[in-house]
TORVEXKOL-241171 format. One record per residue: x, y, z of N, C-alpha, C, O in turn; residue in three letters; residue number from 1. Coordinates in Angstrom, 3 decimals, decimal comma, always signed. Atoms other than C-alpha are relative to their C-alpha. Last residue first. Example, Ala and Ser with C-alpha at 12.3 -4.5 7.8 and 13.67 -1.06 7.14 Angstrom:
     n_c1     n_c2     n_c3    ca_c1    ca_c2    ca_c3     c_c1     c_c2     c_c3     o_c1     o_c2     o_c3 rest  nr
   -0,820   -1,190   -0,060  +13,670   -1,060   +7,140   -0,770   +1,090   +0,730   -0,261   +2,198   +0,899  Ser   2
   +0,890   -1,190   +0,000  +12,300   -4,500   +7,800   +0,900   +1,200   +0,000   +1,936   +1,181   +0,665  Ala   1
//
This chain:
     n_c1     n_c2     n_c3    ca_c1    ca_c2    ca_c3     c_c1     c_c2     c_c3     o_c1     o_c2     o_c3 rest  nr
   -0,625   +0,575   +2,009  -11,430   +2,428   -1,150   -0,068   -0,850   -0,176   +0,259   -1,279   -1,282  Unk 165
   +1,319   +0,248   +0,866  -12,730   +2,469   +2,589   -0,015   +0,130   -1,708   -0,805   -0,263   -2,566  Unk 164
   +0,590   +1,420   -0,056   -9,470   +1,821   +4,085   -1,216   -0,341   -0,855   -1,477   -1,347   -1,515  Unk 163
   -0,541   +0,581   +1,052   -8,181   +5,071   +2,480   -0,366   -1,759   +0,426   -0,268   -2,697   -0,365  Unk 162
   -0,227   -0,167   +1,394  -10,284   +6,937   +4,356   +0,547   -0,914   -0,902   -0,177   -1,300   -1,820  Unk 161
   +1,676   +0,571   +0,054  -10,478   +5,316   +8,021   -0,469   +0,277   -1,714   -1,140   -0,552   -2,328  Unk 160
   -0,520   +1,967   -0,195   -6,153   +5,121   +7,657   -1,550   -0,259   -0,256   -1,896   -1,215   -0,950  Unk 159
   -0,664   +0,518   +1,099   -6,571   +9,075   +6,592   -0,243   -1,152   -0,224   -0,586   -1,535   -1,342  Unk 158
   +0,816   -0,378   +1,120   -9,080  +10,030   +9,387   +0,778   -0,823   -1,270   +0,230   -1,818   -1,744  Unk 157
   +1,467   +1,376   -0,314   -7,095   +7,838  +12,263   -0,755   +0,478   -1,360   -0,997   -0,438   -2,145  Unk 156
   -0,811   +1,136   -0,110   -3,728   +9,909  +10,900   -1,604   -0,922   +0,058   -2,149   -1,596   -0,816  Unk 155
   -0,336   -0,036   +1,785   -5,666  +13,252  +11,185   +0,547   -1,235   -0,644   +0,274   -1,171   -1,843  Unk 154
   +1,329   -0,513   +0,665   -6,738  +12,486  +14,668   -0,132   -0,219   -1,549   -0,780   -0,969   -2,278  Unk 153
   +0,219   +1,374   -0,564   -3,271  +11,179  +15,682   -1,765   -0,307   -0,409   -2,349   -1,360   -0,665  Unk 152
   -0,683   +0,991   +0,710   -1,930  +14,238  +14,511   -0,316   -1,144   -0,070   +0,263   -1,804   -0,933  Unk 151
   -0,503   +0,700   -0,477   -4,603  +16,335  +16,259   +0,897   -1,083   -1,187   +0,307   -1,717   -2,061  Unk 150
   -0,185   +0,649   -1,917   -6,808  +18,347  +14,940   +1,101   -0,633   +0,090   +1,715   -0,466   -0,964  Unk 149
   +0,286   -0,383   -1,044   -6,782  +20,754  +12,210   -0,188   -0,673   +1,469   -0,268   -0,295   +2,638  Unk 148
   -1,145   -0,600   -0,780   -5,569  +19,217   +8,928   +0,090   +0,539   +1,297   +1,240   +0,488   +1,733  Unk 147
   +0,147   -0,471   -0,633   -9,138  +17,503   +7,476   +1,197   +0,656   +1,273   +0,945   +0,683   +2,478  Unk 146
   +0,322   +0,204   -1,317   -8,554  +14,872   +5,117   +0,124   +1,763   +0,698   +0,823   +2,550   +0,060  Unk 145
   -0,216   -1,375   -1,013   -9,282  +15,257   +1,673   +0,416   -0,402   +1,446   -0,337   -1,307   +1,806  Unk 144
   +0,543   -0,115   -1,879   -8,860  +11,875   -0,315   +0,331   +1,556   +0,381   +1,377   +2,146   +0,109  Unk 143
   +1,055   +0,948   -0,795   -8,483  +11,137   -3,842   -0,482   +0,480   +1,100   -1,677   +0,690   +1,306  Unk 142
   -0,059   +1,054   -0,927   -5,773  +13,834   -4,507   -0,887   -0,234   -0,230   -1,556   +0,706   -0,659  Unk 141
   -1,240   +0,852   +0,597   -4,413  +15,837   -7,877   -0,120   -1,297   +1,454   +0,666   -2,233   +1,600  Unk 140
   +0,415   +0,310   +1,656   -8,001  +18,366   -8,344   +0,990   -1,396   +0,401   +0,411   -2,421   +0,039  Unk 139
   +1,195   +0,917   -0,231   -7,518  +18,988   -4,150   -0,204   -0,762   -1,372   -0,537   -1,941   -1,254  Unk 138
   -0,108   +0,993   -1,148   -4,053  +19,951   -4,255   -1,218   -0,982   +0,219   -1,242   -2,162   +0,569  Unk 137
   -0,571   +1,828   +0,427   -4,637  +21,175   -7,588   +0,159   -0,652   +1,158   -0,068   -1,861   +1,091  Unk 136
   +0,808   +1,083   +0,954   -7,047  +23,616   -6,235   +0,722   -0,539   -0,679   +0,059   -1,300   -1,383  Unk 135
   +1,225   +0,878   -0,944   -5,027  +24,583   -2,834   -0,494   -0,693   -1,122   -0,395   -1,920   -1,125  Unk 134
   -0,147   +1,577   +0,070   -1,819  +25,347   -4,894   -1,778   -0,291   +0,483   -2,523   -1,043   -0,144  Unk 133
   -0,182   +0,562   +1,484   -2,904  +29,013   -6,384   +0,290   -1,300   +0,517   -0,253   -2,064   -0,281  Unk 132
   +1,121   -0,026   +0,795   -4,105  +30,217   -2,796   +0,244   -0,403   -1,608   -0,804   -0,377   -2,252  Unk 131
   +0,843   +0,822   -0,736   -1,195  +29,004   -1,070   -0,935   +0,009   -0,759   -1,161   -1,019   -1,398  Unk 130
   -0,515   +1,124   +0,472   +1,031  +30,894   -3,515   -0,728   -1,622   +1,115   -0,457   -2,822   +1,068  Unk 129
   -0,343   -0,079   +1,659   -0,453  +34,139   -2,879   +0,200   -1,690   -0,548   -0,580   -2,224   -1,336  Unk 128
   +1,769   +0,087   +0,397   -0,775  +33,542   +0,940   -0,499   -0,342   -1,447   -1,220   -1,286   -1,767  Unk 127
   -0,554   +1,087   -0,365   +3,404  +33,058   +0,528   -1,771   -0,363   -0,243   -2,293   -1,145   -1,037  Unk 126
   -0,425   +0,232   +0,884   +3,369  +36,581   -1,238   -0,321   -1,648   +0,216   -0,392   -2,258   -0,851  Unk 125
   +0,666   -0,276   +1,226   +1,698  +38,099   +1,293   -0,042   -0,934   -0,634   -1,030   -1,666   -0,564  Unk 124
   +1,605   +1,058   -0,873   +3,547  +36,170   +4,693   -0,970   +0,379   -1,511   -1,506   -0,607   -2,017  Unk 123
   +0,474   -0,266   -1,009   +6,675  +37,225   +2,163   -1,226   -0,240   +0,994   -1,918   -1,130   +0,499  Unk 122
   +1,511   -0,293   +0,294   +8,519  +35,056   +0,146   -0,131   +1,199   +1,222   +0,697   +1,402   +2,111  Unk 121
   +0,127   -1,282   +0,946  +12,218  +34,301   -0,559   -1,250   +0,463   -0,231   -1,592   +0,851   -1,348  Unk 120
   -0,757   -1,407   -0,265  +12,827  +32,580   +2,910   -0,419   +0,974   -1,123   -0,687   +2,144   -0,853  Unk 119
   +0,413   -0,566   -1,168   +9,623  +30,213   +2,797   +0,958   +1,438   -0,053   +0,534   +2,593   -0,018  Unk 118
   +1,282   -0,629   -0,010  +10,246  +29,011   -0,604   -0,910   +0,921   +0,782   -1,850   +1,632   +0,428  Unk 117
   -0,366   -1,134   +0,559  +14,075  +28,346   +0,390   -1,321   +0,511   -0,541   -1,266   +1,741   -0,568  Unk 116
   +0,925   -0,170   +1,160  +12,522  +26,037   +3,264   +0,350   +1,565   -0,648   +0,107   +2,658   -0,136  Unk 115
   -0,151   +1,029   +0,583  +15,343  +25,024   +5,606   -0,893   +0,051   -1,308   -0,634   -0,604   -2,318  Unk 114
   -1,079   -0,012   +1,181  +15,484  +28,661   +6,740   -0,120   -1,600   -0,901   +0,026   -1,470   -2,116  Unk 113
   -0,883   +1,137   -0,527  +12,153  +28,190   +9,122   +0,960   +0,239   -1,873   +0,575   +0,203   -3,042  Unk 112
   -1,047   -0,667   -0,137  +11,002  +32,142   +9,556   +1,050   -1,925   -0,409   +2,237   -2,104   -0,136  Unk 111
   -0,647   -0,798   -0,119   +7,599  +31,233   +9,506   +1,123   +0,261   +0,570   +1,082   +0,541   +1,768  Unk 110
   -1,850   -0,147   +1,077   +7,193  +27,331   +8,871   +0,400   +1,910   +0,009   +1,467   +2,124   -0,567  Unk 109
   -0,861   +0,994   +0,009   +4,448  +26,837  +11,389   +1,226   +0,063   -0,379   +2,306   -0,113   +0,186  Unk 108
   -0,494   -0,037   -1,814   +2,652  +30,091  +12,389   +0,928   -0,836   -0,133   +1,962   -0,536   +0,463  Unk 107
   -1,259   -0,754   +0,145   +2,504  +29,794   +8,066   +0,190   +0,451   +1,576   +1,178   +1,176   +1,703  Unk 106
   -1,115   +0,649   +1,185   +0,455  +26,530   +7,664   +0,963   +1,256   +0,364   +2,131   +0,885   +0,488  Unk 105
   -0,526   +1,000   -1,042   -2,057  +27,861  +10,709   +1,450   -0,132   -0,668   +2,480   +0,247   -0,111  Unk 104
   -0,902   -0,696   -1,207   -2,649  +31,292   +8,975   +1,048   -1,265   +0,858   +2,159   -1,176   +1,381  Unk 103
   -1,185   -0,707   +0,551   -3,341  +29,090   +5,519   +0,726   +0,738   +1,457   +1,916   +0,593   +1,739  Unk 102
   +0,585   -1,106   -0,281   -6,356  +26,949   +6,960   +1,747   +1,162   +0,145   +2,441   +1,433   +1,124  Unk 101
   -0,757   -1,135   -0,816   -4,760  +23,561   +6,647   -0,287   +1,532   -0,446   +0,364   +1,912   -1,420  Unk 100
   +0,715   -0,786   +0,240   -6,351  +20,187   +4,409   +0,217   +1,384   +1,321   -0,559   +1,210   +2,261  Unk  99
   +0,308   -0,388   -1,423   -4,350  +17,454   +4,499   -0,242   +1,611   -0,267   +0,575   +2,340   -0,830  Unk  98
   -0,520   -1,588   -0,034   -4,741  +16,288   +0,562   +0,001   +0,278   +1,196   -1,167   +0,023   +1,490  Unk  97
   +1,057   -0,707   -1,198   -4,506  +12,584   +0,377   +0,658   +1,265   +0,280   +1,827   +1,567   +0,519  Unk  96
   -0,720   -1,088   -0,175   -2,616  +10,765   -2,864   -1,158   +0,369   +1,004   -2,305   -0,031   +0,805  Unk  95
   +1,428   -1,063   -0,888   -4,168   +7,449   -2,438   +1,324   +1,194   -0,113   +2,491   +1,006   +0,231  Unk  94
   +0,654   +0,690   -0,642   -1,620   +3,989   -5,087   -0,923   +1,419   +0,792   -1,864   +1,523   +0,006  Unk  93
   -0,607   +0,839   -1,104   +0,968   +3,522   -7,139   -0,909   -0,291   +0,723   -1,148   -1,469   +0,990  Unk  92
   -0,391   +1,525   +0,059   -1,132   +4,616  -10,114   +0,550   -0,837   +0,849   +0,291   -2,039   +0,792  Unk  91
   +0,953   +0,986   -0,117   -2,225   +7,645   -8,049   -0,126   -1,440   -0,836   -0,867   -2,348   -0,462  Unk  90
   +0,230   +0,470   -1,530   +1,419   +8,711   -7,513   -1,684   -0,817   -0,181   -1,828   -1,999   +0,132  Unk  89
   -0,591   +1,429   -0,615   +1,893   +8,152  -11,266   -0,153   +0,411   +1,450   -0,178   -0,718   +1,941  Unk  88
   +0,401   +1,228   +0,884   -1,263  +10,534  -12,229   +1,460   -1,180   +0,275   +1,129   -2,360   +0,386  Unk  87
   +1,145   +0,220   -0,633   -0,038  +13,453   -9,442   -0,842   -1,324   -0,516   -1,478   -1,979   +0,310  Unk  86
   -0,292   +0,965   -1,910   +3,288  +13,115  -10,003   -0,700   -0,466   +0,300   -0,658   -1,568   +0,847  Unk  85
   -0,611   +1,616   -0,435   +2,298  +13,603  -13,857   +0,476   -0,732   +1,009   +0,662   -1,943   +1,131  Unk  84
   +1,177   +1,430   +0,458   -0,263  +16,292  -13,243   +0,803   -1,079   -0,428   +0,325   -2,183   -0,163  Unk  83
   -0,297   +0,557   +1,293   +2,526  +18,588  -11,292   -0,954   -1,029   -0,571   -1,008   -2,108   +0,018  Unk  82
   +0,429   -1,264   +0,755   +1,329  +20,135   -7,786   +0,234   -0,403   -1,723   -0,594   +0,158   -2,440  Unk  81
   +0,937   +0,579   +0,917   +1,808  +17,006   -6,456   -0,567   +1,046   -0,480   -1,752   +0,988   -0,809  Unk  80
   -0,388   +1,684   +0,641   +5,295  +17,407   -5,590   -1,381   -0,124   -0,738   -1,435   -0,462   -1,920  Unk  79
   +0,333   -0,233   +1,891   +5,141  +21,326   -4,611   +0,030   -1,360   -0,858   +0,345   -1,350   -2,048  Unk  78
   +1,410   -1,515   +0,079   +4,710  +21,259   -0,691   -0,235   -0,434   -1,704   -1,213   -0,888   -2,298  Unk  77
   -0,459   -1,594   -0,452   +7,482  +18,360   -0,295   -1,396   +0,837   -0,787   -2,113   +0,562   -1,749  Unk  76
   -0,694   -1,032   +1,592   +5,481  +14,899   -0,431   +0,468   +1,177   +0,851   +0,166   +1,508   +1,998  Unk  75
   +0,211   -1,294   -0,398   +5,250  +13,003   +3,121   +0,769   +0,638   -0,963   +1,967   +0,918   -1,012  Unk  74
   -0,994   -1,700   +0,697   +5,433   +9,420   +1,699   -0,567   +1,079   +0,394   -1,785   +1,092   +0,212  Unk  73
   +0,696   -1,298   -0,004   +3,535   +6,279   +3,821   +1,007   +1,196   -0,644   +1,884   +1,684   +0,070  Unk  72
   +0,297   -0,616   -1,714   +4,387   +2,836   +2,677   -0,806   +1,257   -0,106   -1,700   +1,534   -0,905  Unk  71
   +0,926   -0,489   -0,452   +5,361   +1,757   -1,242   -0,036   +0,276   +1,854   +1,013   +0,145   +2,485  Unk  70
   -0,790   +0,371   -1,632   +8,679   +0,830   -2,578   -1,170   -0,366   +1,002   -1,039   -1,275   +1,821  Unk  69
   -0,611   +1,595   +0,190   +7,296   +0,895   -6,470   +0,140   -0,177   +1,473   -0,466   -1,191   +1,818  Unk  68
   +1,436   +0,908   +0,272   +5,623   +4,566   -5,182   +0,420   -1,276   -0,119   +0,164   -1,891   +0,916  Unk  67
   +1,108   +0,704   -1,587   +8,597   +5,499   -3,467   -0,596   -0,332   -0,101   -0,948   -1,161   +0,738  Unk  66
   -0,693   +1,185   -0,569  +10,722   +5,320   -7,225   -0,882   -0,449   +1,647   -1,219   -1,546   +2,094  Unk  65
   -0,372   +1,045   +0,599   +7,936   +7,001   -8,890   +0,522   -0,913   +0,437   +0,025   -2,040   +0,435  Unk  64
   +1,454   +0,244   -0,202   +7,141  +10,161   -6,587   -0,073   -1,363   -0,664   -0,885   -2,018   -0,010  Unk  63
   +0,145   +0,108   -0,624  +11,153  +10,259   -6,787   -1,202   -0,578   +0,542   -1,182   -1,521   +1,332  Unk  62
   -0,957   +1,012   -0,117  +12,056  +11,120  -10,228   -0,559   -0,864   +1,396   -0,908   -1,975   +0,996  Unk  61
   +1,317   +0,302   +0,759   +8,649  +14,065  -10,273   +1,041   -1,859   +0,176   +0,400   -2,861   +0,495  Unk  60
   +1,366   +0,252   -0,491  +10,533  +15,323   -7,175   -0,357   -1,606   -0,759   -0,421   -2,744   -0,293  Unk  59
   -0,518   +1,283   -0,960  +14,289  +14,910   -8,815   -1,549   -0,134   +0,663   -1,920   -1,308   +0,656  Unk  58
   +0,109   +1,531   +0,944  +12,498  +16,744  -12,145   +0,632   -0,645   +1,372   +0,220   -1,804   +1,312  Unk  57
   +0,800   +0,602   +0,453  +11,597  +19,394   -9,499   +0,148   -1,699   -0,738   -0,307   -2,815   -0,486  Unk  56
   +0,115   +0,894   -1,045  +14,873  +19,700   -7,903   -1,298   -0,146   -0,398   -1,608   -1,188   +0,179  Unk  55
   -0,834   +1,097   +0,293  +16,284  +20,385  -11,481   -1,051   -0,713   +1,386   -1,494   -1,861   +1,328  Unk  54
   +0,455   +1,238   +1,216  +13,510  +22,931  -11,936   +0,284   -0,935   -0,148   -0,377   -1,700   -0,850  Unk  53
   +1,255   +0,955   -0,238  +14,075  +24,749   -8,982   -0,137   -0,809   -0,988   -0,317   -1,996   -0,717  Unk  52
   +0,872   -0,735   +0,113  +17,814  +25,762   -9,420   -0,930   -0,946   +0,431   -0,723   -2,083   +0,853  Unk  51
   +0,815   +0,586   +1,544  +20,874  +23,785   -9,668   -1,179   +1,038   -0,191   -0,958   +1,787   -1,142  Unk  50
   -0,958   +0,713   +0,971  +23,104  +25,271   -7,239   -0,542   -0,232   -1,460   -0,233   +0,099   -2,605  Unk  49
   -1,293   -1,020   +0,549  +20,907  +27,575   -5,100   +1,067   -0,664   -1,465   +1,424   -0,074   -2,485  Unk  48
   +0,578   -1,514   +0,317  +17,841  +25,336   -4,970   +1,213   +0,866   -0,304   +1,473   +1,111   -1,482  Unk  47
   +0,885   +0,598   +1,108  +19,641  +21,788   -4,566   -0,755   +1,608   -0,802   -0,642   +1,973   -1,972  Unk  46
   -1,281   +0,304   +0,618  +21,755  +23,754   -1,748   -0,145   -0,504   -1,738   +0,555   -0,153   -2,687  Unk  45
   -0,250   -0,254   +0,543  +18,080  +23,970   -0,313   +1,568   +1,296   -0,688   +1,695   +2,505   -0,880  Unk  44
   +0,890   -0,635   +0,995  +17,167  +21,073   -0,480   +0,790   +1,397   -0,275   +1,499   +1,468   -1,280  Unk  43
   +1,596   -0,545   -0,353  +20,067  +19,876   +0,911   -0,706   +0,694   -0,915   -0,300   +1,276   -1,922  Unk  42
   +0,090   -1,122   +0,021  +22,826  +17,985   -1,405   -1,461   +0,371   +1,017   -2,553   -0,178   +0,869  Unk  41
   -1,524   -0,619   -0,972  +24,404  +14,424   -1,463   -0,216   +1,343   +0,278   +0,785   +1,834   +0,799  Unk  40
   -0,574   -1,156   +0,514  +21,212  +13,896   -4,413   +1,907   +0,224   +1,017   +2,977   +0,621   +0,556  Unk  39
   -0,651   +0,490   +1,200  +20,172  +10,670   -3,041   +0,868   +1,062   -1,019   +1,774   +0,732   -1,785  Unk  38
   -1,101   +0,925   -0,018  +20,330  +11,750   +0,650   +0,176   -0,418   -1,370   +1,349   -0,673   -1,641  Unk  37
   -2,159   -0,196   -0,341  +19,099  +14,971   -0,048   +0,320   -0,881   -0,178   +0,975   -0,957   -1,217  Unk  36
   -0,950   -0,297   +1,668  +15,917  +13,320   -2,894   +1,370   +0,916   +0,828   +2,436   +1,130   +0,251  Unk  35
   -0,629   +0,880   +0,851  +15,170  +11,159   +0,067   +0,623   +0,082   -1,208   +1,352   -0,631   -1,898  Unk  34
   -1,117   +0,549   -0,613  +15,036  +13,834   +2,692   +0,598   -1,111   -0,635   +1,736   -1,512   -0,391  Unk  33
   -0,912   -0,752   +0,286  +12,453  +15,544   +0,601   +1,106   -0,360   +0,660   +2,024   +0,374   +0,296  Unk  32
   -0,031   -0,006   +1,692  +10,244  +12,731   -0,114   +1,501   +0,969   +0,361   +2,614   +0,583   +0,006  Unk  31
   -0,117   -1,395   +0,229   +9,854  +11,865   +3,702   +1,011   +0,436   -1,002   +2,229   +0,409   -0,825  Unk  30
   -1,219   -1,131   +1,143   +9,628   +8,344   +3,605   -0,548   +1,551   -0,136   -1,580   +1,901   -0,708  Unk  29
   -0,344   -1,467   -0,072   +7,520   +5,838   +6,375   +1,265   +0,703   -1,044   +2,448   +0,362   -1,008  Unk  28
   -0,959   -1,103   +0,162   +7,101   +2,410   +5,954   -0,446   +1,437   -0,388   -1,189   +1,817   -1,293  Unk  27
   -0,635   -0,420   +1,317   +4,116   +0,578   +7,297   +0,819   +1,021   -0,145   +0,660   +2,082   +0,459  Unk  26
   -1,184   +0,650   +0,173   +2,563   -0,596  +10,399   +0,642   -0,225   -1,590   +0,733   -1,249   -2,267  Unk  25
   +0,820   +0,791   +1,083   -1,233   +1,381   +9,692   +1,560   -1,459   -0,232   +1,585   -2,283   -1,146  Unk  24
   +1,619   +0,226   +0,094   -0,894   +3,618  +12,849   -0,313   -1,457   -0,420   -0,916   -2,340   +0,190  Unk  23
   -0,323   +0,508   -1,804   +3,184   +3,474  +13,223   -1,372   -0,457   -0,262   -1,524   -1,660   -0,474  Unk  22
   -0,848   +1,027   +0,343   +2,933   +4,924   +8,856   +0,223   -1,184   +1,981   +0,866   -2,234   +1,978  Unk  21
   +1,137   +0,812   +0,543   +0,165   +7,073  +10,219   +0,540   -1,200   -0,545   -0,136   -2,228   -0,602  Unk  20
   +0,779   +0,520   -0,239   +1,814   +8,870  +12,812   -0,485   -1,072   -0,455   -0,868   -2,015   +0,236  Unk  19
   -0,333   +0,516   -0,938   +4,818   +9,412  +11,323   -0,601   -0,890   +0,455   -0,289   -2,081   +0,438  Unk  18
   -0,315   +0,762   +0,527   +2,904  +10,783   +8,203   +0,705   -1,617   +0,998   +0,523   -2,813   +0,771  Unk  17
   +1,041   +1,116   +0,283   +1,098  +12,879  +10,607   +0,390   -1,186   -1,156   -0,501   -2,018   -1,329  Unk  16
   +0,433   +0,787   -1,478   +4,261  +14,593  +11,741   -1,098   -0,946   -0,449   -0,857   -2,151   -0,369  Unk  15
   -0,933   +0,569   -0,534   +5,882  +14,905   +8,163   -0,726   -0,819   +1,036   -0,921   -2,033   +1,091  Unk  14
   +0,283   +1,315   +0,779   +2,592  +15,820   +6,142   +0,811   -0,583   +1,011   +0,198   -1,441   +1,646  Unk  13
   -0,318   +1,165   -1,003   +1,565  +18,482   +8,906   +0,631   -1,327   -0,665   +0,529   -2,372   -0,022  Unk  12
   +0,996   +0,796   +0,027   +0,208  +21,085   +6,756   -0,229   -0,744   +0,808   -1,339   -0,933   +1,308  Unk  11
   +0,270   -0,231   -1,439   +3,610  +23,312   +7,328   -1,876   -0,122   +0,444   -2,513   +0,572   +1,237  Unk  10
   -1,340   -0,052   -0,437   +4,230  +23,870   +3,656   -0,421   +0,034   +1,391   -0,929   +1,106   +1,718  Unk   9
   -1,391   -0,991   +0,263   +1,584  +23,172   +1,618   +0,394   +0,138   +0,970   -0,379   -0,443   +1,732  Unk   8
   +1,067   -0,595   -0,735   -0,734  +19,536   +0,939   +1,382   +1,218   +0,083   +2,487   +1,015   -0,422  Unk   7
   -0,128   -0,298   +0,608   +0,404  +15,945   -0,013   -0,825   +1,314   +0,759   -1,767   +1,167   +1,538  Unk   6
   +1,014   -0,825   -0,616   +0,018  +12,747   +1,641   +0,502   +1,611   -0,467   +1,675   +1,606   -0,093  Unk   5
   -0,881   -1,222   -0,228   +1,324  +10,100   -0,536   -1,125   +1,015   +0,401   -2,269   +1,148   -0,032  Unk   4
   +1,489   -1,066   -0,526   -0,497   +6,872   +0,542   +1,063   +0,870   -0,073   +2,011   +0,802   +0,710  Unk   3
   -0,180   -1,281   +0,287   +0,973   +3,420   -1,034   -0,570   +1,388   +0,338   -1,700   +1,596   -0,102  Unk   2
   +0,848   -1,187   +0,000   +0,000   +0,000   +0,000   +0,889   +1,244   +0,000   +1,766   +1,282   +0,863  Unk   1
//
């Protein structure tokens, strides 16, 4: 089984991925820690060096190889924003959108350097770019779940979701 959870920047994919991979006893991958270690580069080092586009095609590279692997994947913000991640992640198997009320998503990741999307934006600009992902986020998943409670909450919703497929 396969479940990329998918959604913008400080959604929860990581923590509730945790969760849900322990939940449902299945592997756990956090997308963007698998294209550093395969890359030798942080994201974003991957961003300065190469640019976005390269660490895209390593995304779209990636959504592919975890799918074959399968478990739980915690996409980076912009993975299923693309209609071919989004059409081979759902050949593997539930893309699920976690669903986060934009003030929450940016209390989270404001000021966090690890995200070069975060540093070259402003809270504006960042709103901006929330409001252009939300409808592929929803157009490119199966499942909504509901971002606001509890990790363990959100995690039980997902596992009660994608069971019923």
């Amino acid at each position: 089984m396969t479940i990329y959870l998918c959604g913008f920047m400080g959604c929860g994919k990581t923590t509730v991925g945790r969760v849900l991979a322990d939940m449902m006893s299945l592997e756990y991958t956090d997308m963007d820690a698998y294209i550093e270690k395969k890359s030798g580069m942080s994201i974003p080092q991957i961003f300065a060096e190469k640019g976005e586009d390269a660490f895209r095609r390593m995304e779209t590279k990636a959504v592919a190889e975890l799918g074959k692997a399968g478990g739980i994947i915690a996409c980076g913000g912009g993975a299923m924003l693309k209609e071919i991640n989004a059409e081979t992640a759902a050949e593997y198997g539930t893309v699920v959108y976690i669903d986060v009320p934009y003030d929450m998503c940016y209390d989270r990741i404001s000021g966090d350097t690890n995200r070069p999307i975060v540093m070259a934006n402003t809270k504006e600009s960042l709103e901006e770019i929330y409001n252009e992902r939300v409808p592929l986020y929803i157009a490119h998943s199966q499942v909504r779940a509901d971002g606001t409670g509890s990790p363990e909450e959100i995690a039980a919703e997902i596992k009660a979701a994608v069971e019923m497929k």
